[in-house]
C-alpha positions in Angstrom: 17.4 3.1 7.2 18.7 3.9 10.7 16.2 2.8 13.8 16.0 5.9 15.2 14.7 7.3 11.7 12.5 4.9 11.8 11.2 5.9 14.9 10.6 9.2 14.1 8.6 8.3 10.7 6.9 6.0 13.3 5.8 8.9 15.7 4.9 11.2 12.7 2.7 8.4 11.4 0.7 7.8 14.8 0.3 11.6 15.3 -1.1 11.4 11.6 -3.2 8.4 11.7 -4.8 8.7 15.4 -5.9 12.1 14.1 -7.6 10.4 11.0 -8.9 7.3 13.3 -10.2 9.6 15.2 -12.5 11.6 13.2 -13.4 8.3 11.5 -14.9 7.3 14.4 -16.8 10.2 14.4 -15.0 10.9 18.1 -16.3 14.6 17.4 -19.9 15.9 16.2 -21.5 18.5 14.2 -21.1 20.7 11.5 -18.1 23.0 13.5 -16.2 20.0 14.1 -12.7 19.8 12.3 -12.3 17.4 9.3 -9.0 15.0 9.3 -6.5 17.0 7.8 -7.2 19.4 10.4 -7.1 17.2 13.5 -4.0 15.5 11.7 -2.0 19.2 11.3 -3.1 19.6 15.4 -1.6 16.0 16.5 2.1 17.0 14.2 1.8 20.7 15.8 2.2 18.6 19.5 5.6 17.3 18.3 6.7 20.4 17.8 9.5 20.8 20.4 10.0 16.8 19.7 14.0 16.1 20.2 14.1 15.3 16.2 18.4 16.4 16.5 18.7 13.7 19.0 17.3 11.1 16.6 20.9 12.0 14.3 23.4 12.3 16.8 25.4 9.1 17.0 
C-alpha cells in the first residue's frame, strides 16, 4: 500500500478512535451527552475539506 494511503487510513483512524477514547473516559457527562458513534461521525465530519486528491496525485 502507498504511504500516503496509509496516512490517510491513519488520520481517519485517530479521528475515529480519539472520539471513542474520549467518551471512554467519560470526557462528557449525563444522560444528553452523545454516545461514541456519535462523537466518532463529529471527529470524520472535521476532515471534511481534508485534501484526500492530494493523497493520489503522484
Amino acid at each position: 500500500m502507498d504511504a500516503r494511503l496509509r496516512f490517510a487510513a491513519a488520520v481517519a483512524s485517530a479521528a475515529v478512535r480519539a472520539a471513542v477514547e474520549g467518551w471512554a473516559a467519560g470526557d462528557g457527562t449525563g444522560e444528553d451527552q452523545p454516545g461514541p458513534a456519535e462523537l466518532a461521525v463529529a471527529n470524520l465530519a472535521t476532515l471534511r475539506d481534508f485534501p484526500w486528491d492530494a493523497l493520489t496525485e503522484s
